[in-house]
C-alpha positions in Angstrom: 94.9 119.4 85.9 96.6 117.7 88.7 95.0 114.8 90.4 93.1 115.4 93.7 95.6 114.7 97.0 94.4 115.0 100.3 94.9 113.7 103.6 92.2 112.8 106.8 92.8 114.1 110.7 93.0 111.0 112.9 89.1 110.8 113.2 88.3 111.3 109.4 90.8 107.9 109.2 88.9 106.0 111.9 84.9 106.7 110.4 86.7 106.2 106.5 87.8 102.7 108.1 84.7 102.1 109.2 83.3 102.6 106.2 85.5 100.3 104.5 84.8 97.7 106.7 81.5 97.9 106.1 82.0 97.6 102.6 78.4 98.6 102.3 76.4 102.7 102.7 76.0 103.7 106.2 73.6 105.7 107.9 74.0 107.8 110.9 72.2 105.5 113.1 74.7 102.7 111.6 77.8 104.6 112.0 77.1 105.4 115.4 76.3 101.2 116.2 80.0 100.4 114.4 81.4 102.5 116.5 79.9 101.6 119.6 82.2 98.5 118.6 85.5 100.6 118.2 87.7 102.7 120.0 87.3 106.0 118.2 88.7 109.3 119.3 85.4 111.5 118.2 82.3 111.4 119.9 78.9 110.6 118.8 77.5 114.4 118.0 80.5 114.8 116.0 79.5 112.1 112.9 77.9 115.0 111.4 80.5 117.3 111.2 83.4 114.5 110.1 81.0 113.4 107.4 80.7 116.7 106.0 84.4 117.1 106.1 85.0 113.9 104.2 82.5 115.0 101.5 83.7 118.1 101.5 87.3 116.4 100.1 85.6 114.3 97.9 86.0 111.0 100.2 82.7 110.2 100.9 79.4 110.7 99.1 75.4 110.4 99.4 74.7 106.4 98.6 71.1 107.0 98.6 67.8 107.8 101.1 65.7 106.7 103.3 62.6 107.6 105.4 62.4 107.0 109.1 59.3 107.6 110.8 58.3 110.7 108.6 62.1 111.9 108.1 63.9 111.8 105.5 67.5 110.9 106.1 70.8 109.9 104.0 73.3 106.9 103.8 77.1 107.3 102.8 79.5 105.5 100.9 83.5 105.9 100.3 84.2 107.7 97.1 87.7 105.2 97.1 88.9 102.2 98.7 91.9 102.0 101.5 94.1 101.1 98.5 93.7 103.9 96.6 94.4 106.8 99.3 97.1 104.6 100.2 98.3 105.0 95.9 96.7 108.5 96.7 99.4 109.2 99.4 102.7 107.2 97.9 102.0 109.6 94.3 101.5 112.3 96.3 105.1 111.7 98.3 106.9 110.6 94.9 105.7 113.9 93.0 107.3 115.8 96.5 110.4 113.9 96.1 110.6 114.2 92.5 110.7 118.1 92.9 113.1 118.5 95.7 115.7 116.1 93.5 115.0 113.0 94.2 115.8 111.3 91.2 113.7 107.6 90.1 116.7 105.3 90.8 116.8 107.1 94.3 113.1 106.7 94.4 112.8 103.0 93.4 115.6 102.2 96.1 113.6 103.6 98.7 110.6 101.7 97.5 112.1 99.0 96.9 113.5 99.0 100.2 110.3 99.3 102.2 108.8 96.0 100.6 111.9 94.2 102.6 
């Protein structure tokens, strides 16, 4: 079975950084304070829907729960750090180049080439 791959919309990037800044679960409430802090290109209303998204592909997942004034309400974590989807993305590219001929010594070049 091939390993998961996917890839976040501008806005998924900017909330998963957030995340991994925090290097801790966030709430809503939280998220929306980090943000407050940041240039981001989605608004507030729209944490819902990009968190969803990200669990959806597997990037983020319920951390736990908590009760606030008689509601019961979830914190997130990251499923993977930056350096993995970063791995995540470079496997992903070197499995594309492998099948349209790339060959490894080609490959390593190019890699090799991008640490200068």
């Amino acid at each position: 079975m091939p390993e998961q791959y996917f890839t976040f919309s501008k806005k998924e990037q900017e909330l998963m950084e957030l995340f991994w800044d925090a290097g801790t679960p966030l709430a809503r409430g939280e998220i929306l304070e980090r943000a407050a802090n940041r240039k981001t290109s989605w608004k507030p209303n729209s944490v819902h829907i990009l968190v969803n998204s990200l669990m959806e592909k597997g990037a983020l997942e319920v951390a736990g729960y908590y009760l606030s004034s008689r509601k019961l309400g979830r914190t997130f974590q990251p499923t993977l750090t930056l350096q993995d989807y970063r791995l995540m993305q470079v496997k992903h590219a070197v499995i594309l180049a492998v099948e349209a001929g790339v060959s490894a010594k080609e490959i390593k070049a190019a890699v090799d080439e991008g640490l200068k």
